[in-house]
N, C-alpha and C positions, 0 to 999 in steps of 0.2 A: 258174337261181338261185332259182328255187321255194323251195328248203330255207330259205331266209332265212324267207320268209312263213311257211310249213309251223312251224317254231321259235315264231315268234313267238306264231303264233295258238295253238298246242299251250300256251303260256307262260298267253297270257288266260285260257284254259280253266282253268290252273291258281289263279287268281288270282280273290278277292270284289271283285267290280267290274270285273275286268279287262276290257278292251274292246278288239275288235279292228276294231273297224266305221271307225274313222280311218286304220287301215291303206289305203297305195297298192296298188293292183289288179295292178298288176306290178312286179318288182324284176329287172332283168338287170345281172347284173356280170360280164363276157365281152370277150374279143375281137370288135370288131364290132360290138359293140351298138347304136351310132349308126346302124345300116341298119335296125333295127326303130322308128324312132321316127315314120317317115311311115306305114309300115302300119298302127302304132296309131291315129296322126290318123285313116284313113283307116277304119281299121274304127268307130273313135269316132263318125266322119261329121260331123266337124269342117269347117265350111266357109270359116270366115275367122281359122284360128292368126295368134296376132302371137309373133315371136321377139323374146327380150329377150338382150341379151351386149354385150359389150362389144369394142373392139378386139381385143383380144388375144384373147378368147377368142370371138369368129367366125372367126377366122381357126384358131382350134385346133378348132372342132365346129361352131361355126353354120351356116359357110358349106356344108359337107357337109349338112347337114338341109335348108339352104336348095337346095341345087342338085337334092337330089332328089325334093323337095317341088316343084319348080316342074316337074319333068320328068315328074310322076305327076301333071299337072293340079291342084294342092291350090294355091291362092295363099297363099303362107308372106308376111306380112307383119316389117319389122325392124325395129326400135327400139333403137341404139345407146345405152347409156347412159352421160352423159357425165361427165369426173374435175371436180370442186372446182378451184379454184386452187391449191391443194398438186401437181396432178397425182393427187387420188386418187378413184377410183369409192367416196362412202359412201351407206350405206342413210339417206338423210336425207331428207325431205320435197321436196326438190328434184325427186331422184329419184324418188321412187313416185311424185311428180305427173305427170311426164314420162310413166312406163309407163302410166297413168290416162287423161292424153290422147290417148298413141296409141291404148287399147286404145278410147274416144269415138269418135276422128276414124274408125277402121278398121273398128267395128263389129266388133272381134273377138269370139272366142263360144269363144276356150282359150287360156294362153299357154305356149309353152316357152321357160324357161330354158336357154341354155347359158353356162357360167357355176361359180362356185364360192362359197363362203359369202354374200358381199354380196351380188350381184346374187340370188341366192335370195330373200335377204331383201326384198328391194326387189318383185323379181316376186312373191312367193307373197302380199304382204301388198295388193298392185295387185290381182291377179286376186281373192283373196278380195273387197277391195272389188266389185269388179264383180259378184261372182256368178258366177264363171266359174272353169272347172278350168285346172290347170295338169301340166305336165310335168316331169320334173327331167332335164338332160343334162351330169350333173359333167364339169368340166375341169378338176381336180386335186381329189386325195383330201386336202383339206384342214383339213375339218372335218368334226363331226357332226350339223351343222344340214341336211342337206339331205330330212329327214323330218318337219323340227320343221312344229307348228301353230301357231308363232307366231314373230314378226317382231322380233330386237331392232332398235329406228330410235332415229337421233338425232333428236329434237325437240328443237330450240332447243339445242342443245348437249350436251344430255343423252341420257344412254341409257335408255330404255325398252323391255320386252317387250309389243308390243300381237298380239290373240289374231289368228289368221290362219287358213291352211287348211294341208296337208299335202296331194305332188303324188298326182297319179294313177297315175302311174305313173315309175319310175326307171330309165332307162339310159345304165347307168356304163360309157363303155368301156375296159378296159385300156388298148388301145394309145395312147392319148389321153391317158388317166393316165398313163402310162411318162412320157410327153414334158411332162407339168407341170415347172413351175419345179422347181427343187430343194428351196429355200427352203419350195416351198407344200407337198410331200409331209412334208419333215422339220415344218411346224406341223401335219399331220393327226395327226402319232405323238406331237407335242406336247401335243393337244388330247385324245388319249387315256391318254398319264401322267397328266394332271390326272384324271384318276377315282381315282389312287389317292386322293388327297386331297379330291377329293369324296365318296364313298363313304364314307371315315371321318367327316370330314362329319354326313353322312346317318345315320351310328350314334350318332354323337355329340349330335345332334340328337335322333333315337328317344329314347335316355339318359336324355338331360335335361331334355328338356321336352317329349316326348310326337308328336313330330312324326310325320305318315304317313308309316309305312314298308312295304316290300314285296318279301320275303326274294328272290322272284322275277326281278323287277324286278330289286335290286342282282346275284345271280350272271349274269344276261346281261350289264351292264355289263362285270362282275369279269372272264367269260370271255372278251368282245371286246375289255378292256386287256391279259390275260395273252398272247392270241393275238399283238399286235402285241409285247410282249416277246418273246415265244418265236422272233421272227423278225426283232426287229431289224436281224439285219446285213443280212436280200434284201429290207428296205423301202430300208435304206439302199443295198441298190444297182439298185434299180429293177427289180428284177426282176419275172416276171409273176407269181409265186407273191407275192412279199412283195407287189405294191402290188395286189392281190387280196385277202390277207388283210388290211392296211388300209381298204381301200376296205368290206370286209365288215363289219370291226369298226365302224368310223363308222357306217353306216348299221345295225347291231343295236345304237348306243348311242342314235341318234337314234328308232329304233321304240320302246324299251325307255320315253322319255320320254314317248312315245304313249302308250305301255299303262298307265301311270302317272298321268299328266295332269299330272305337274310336273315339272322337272329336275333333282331333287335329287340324281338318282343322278350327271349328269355336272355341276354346278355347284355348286360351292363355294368357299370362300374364295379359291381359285388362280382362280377367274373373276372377282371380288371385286374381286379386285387387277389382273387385264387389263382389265377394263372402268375401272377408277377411271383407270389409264394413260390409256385409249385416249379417256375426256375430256379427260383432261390435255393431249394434243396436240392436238383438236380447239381446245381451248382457245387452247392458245399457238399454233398457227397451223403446226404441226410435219406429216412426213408423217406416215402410220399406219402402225404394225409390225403384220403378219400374225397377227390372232389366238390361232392354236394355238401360233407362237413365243413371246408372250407367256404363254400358259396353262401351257407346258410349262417356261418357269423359271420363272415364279410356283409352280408345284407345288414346284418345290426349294426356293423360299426357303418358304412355308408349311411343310412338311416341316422343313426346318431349323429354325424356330419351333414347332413342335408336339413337336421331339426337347426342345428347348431345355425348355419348360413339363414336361415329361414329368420331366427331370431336377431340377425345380427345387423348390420348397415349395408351390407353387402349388397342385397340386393337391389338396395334404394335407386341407384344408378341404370337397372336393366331394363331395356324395354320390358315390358310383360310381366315386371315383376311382382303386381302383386299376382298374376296368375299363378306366377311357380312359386309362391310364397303358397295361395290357396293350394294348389296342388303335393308341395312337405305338409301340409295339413293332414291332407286324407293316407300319407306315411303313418304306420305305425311307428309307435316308438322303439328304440332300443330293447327297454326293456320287454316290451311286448312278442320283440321276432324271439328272443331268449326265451322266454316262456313257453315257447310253443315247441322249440327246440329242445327244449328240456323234456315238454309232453311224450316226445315220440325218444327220450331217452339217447338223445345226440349230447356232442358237446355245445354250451352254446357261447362260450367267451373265446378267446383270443388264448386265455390261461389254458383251459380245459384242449382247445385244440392240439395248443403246443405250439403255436406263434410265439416272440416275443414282442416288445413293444417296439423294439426300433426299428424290426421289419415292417410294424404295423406303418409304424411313421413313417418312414420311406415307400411303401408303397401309397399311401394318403399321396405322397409327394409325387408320385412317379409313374403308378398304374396305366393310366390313361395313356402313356407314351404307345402302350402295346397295340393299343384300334385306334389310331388315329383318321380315319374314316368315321367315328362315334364320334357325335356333340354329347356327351354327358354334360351335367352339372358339377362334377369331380375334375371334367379337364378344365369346364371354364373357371372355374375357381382358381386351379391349377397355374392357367394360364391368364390369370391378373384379368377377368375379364367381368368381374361382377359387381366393378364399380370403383370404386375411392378406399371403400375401406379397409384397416387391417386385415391382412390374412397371414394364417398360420401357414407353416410347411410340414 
């Protein structure tokens, strides 16, 4: 799985500023993988790992790192982390306290993750605290954060990105991935439509107000969404080619934000809007929906509002307007990101998620407040700024 690295760092080279020195030292996305993660410890000369996962997902990889970790003499320490009263595992202060004290009591000195977006989040931003490297052992091709160097955690209720570390090393294993929820692979193809609407985003932004861009940077994104279009139907049926080629795409969207040093290329308004949700529930005391389920209708409904403003008089007033008129163009449609979301057996409406319609309206209205460092085209709307003409709220 070389070629990943091999890509990326060939990318830096191409890029002013580009940095490949935050890249992880190894990337395997294989059959098997799981059986390279103790020889790593081992050549690392690691002497006291703490494993972080959770129920479910120790019983889908931990317990395998753990059983052959204690067999090859390495003391693998565990740390279960545990759900909220809802029943759900969140990256909240709770949490990263817990992995904090275990990594104290055990004197650990690395931690591996197994585990999918949250518990990432929770381990990489623990270990960072300590000073100490980390491991990533995905257990559903879920998301594209398992590269990220930084941690979104709810404080106090809210969501915030605080800066973190990116692991050392990645081993993804197929067959591990095959066997994810269903639910969790269809939010990984979720989490990767949203770049269409990120991406424009990120242009839209350049455009208008000058924001760092990097032509680079966005075609790996571009290439690691098209890849998981181009193969929709064997993500959606598990196969080892499609949840190989998801699995690859996530993690060259999540390096691509490395090389970059922000996420502009996979975050935009359609993140906007899942995170504005996923307070909303924290809030009201509701469970949490699957992140990239969230990101990947959110892309259709942003999409449907970005056709909509394309169509309208709004833009008539913008500088560049017909550019970003041409540019909602090359958006697919609504119904199209639905489509595809259906292919890999997600939800793809607002209904099916379990949104209702006036969160949807209020976050139309409101998202944008959350990155106000982003020029999206959701906040300039938002903010009366795309001309004379009527606009909804």
């Amino acid at each position: 799985m070389s070629n990943i690295l091999e890509r990326i760092r060939a990318a830096a080279a191409e890029m002013d500023g580009g940095s490949a020195s935050a890249l992880p030292q190894v990337i395997v996305v294989e059959s098997g993988a799981v059986k390279l993660v103790v020889p790593f410890i081992s050549e690392k000369g690691w002497q006291a790992p703490l494993l972080v996962a959770d129920e479910h997902t120790y019983k889908a990889a931990g317990e395998r790192v753990k059983l052959v970790s204690e067999s090859s003499g390495i003391p693998l320490q565990l740390t279960l982390i545990l759900p909220n009263a809802q029943g759900d595992v969140i990256a909240d202060e709770a949490s990263v306290v817990q992995v904090l004290l275990a990594i104290q009591h055990h004197k650990s000195d690395s931690v591996i993750v197994a585990g999918s977006g949250t518990l990432h989040d929770i381990a990489r931003y623990a270990a960072y605290s300590a000073g100490i490297p980390f491991v990533s052992v995905p257990t559903a091709p879920s998301v594209d954060g398992f590269t990220s160097n930084g941690s979104p955690l709810i404080i106090r209720g809210n969501k915030i990105t605080i800066p973190a570390a990116g692991p050392v090393a990645i081993y993804a294993d197929t067959d591990i991935l095959r066997e994810a929820p269903a639910a969790m692979i269809a939010a990984g193809f979720g989490d990767m439509l949203g770049k269409y609407t990120s991406l424009f985003d990120w242009k839209y932004g350049r455009l208008t107000a000058e924001e760092p861009y990097s032509a680079v940077v966005a075609s790996i994104t571009e290439q690691a969404l098209l890849a998981c279009v181009n193969h929709a139907e064997e993500i959606g049926e598990r196969s080892e080619r499609g949840i190989s080629v998801l699995t690859e795409a996530l993690i060259e969207s999540g390096l691509a934000i490395l090389l970059f040093g922000q996420s502009h290329s996979a975050s935009g308004a359609e993140h906007h809007l899942s995170h504005y949700w996923e307070m909303e529930y924290i809030r009201t005391g509701r469970r949490q929906l699957l992140h990239g389920a969230k990101v990947g209708v959110a892309c259709a409904e942003i999409s449907a509002l970005y056709h909509e403003l394309a169509n309208s008089v709004e833009l008539e007033g913008v500088g560049q307007g017909e550019a970003v008129r041409k540019m909602i163009g090359e958006l697919p449609q609504r119904e199209r990101i639905r489509e595809l979301l259906r292919t890999v057996h997600g939800p793809s409406t607002i209904v099916e998620l379990g949104v209702d319609q006036e969160l949807l309206r209020r976050s139309l209205a409101e998202a944008h407040l959350i990155r106000m460092n982003r020029h999206t085209l959701l906040r300039a709307r938002n903010e009366g700024k795309l001309g004379a003409g009527t606009r909804e709220s």
